[in-house]
ZAVEXKE-361449 format. One record per residue (C-alpha): z, x, y. Coordinates in steps of 0.02 Angstrom, whole numbers, padded with zeros to 5 digits, always signed. Layout:
BEGIN
ZXY...
END
This chain:
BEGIN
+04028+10148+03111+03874+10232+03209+03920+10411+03118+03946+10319+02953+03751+10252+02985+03687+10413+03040+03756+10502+02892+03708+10373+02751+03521+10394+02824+03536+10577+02798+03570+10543+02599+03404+10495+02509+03505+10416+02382+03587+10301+02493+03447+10292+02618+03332+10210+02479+03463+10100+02448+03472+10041+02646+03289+10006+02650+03268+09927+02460+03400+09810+02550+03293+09792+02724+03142+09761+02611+03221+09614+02506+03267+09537+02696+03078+09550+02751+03022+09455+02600+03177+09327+02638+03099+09317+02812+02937+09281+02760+02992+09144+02605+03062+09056+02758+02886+09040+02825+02809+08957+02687+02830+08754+02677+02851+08654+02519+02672+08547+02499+02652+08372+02595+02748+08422+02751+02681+08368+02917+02711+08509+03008+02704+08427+03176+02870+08328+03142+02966+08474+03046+03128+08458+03062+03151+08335+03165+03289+08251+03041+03380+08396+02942+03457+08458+03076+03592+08322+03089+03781+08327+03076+03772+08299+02873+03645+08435+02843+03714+08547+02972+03798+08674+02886+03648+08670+02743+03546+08724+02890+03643+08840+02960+03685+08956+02772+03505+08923+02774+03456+09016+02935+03356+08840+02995+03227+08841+02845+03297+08682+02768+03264+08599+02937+03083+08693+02954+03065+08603+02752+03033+08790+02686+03014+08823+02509+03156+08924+02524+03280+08790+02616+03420+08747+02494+03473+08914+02525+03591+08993+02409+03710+08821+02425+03666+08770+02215+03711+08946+02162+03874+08931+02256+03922+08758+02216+03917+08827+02041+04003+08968+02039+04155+08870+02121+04128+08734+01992+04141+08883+01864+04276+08948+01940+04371+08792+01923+04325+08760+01753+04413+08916+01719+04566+08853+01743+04543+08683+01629+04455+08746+01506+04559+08869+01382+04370+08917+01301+04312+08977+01456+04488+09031+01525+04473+09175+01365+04309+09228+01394+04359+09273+01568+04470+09391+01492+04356+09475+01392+04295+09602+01518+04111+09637+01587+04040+09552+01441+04149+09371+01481+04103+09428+01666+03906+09411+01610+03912+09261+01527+04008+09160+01639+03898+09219+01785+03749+09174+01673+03805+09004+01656+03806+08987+01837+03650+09031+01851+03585+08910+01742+03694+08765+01826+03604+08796+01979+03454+08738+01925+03505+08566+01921+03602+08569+02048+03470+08613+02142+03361+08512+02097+03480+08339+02143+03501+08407+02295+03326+08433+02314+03301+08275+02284+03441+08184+02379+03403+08274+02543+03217+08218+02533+03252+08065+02483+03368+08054+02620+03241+08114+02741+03113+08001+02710+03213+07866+02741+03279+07930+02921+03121+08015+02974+02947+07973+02860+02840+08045+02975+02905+08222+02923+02808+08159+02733+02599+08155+02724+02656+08018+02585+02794+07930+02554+02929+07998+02455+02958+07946+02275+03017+08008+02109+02878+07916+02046+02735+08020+02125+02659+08185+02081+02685+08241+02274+02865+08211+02260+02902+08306+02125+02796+08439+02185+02930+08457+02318+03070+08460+02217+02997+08600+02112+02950+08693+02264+03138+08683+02339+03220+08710+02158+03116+08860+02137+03127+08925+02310+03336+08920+02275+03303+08992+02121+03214+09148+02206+03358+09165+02331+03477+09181+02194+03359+09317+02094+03334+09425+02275+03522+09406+02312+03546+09495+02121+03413+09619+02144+03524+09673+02312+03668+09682+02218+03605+09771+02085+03489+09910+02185+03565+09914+02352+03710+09915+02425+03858+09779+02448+03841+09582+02377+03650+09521+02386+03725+09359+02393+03818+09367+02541+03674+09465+02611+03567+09331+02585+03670+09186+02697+03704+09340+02809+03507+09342+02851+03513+09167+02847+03637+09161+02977+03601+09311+03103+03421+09238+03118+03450+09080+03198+03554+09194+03347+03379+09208+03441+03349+09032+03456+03533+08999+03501+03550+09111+03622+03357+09069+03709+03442+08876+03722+03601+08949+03804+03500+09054+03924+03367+08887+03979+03515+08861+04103+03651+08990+04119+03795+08999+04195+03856+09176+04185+04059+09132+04218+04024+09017+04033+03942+09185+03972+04086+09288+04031+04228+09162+03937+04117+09168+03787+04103+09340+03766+04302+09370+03789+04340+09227+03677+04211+09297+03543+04277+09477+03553+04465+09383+03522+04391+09287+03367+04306+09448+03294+04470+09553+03329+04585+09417+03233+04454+09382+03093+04453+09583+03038+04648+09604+03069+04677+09455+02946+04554+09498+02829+04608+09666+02818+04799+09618+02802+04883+09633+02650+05056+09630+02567+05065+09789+02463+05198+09788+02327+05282+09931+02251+05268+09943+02078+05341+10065+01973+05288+10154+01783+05422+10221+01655+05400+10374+01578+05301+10348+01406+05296+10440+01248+05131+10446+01161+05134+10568+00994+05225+10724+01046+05154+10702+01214+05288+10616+01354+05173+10532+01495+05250+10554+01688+05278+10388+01744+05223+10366+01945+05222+10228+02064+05081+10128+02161+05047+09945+02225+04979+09795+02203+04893+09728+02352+04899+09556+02402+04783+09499+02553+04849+09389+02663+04676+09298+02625+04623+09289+02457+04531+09145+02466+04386+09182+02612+04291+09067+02673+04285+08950+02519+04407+08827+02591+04287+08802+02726+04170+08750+02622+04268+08632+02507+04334+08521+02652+04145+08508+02742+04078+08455+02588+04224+08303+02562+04197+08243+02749+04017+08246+02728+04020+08159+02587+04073+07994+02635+03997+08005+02808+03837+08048+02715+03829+07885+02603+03876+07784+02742+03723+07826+02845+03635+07754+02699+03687+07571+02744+03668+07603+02924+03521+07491+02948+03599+07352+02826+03536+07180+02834+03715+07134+02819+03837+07132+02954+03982+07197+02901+03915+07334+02803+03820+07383+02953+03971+07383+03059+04066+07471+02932+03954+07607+02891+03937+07644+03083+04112+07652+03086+04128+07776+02963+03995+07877+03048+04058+07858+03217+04234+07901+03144+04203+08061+03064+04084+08121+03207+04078+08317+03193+04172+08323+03357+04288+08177+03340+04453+08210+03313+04483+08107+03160+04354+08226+03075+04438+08390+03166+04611+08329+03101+04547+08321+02924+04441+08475+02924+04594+08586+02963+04718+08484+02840+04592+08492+02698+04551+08685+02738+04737+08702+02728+04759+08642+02569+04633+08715+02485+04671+08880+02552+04806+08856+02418+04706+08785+02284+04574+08907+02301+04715+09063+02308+04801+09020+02149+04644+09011+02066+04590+09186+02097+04793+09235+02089+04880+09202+01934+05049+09269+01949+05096+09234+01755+04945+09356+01704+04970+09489+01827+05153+09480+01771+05120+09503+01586+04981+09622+01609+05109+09725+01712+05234+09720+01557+05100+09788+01427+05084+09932+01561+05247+09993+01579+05251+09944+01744+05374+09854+01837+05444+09804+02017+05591+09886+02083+05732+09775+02088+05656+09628+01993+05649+09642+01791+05497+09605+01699+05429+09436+01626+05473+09281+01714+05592+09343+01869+05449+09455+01900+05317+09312+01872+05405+09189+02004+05439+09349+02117+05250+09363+02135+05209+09165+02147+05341+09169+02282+05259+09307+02400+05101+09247+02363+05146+09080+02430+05215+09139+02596+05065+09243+02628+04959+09125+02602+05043+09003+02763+04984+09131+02844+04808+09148+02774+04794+08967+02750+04816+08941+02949+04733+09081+02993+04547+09026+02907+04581+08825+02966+04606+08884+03138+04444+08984+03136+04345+08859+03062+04400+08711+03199+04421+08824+03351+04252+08850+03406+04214+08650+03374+04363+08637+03491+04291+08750+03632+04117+08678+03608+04192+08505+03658+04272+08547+03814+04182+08509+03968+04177+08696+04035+04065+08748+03894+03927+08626+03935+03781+08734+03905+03862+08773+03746+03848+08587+03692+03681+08567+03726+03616+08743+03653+03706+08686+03485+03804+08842+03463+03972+08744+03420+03882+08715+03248+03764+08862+03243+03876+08996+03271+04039+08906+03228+04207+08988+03143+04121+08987+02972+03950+09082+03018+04087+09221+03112+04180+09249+02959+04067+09245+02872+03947+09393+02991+04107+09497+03004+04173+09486+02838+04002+09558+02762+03980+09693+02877+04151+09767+02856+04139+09749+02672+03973+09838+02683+04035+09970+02802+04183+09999+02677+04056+10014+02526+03943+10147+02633+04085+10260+02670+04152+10236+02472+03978+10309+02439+03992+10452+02560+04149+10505+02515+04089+10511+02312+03934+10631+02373+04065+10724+02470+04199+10749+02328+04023+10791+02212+03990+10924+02350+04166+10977+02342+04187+11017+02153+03994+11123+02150
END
């Protein structure tokens, strides 16, 4: 990896890619800085922090509980490109323009882009709305839709998600690897200073030592799964073209073991937050039973309760599935490999070929499926037991939990991959002058 650095330095092409990259980071670094108007900056973040806004603070690298401009993160731009996604494979309009190549490619990501906007703006306005009520002192006035300061803030966090999403393209576009990704990257290496300051207040280096071993196990698993695939022969006839006869030859088809990455994670979180979310609204209740109900529903699906845990790995499970047969469509991949000549050995082409894939896929995906619930209840699981206490109180079990890791690792071996495609291009280029 070290060489791999070292040598994509010494290429100016690639080198002014790196720091184009390391320059769109700074300016990240210094959005997070700036706070949206009518903050009182000596109760910042004080309330965002919490259990429902926990994982919006963490993609966030902290800023949402800091009230930056830039806060929301890139969570709008995401929550639309899975609702695209989904719409996809409803919609038959949208299902053909996906097959239409770069240009269907364009417009659907265009109209995620422009579904972000109000998605970002109702969540802009739900989280400050939901702030004011828990902690008002974080407002210089009062929040309401009504009132030109309130809106000012909504602007201010719609645009500052907006910005994300344009910095994250402008990566993508003139760097190197997926700006997105990049972005919640930044977002979530930058809070490992604080974390690690609050594990240190106390230490206990035997805690340190476990944590290290069990960290180095987690990485280890995370890039051996994510790396896995099923590879599956496939075979091409001889074809006749003119007076020409094409040599047919054989490759595979690749099928990782996870294909759906880390958005299962983030499909359960946002169903157990949901309800625990509106129930914290009727906390303070004048009536009894409401009260008592809504703290039970709280208390219930506690981050570290094991009603919640349960659920978060059952629901990460099944969408593992969901999300997989989405991206992999085993009736398309079987007809596109008919109109190529192509076909597995042993298994004729159409529909035994069709349910041959569906079938494989399935079993590979147990394995994925279990693989990206366990990692994103484990450390929630080690954060709970008593040995780890300094690990409870620095927050890490949330701050640097299963999701963040895969997250961190999954990024830089992508990126890693993508610098050594690079180097190997200028090397063939070398090569043939």
């Amino acid at each position: 990896m070290l060489e791999s650095m070292l040598n994509a330095f010494r290429a100016p092409d690639i080198r002014r890619r790196l720091l184009f990259v390391l320059g769109i980071l700074v300016v990240y670094r210094a959005l997070a800085h700036v706070l949206i108007p009518g903050i009182n900056t000596s109760s910042a973040g004080s309330g965002a922090d919490s259990g429902v806004f926990g994982l919006l603070t963490l993609f966030s690298g902290g800023n949402l509980a800091k009230m930056s401009i830039v806060g929301l993160g890139l969570n709008p731009y995401i929550n639309a490109t899975i609702i695209m996604q989904i719409l996809q494979s409803t919609i038959p309009s949208l299902q053909a323009l996906s097959r239409e190549g770069e240009y269907g490619r364009n417009k659907i990501t265009s109209y995620s882009r422009w579904l972000s906007v109000p998605l970002a703006a109702l969540q802009s306005y739900g989280i400050l709305a939901y702030l004011n009520a828990t902690n008002p002192t974080e407002f210089n006035v009062a929040f309401s839709f009504e009132k030109y300061e309130s809106l000012t803030q909504i602007v201010a966090l719609t645009v500052g998600s907006v910005l994300l999403m344009w910095l994250g393209e402008l990566i993508t576009e003139k760097g190197i690897g997926n700006g997105i990704s990049f972005i919640i990257f930044a977002g979530i290496v930058s809070r490992v200073p604080s974390a690690v300051t609050s594990f240190f207040v106390s230490p206990d280096w035997l805690e340190l030592f476990m944590l290290g071993l069990m960290g180095l196990l987690i990485i280890f698993v995370i890039i051996f799964v994510q790396e896995g695939q099923r590879r599956i022969p496939i075979q091409y006839a001889n074809r006749v073209r003119g007076h020409r006869i094409y040599q047919g030859g054989s490759t595979f088809l690749p099928l990782r073991v996870n294909m759906a990455g880390v958005i299962p994670i983030i499909f359960a979180i946002s169903i157990l937050l949901f309800p625990a979310q509106i129930a914290q609204y009727f906390t303070a209740s004048s009536v009894h039973w409401v009260k008592d109900l809504s703290n039970g529903i709280v208390s219930w699906l506690s981050m570290t309760g094991p009603l919640y845990l349960s659920l978060y790995f059952l629901l990460t499970f099944a969408f593992a599935f969901f999300y997989t047969f989405i991206v992999f469509k085993p009736d398309e991949t079987a007809n596109n490999l008919r109109k190529a000549g192509g076909f597995i050995p042993g298994i004729r082409p159409g529909a035994p070929t069709e349910e041959y894939l569906r079938r494989v896929a399935l079993r590979i995906t147990v394995a994925g499926a279990f693989f990206v619930a366990s990692v994103a209840v484990l450390p929630m699981i080690i954060a709970a037991l008593p040995f780890f206490k300094n690990l409870q109180n620095a927050g890490v079990g949330v701050g640097l939990g299963g999701t963040s890791i895969l997250i961190v690792v999954s990024v830089v071996v992508e990126t890693m991959k993508q610098l050594e495609a690079q180097l190997m291009m200028r090397s063939y280029e070398g090569f043939i002058r």
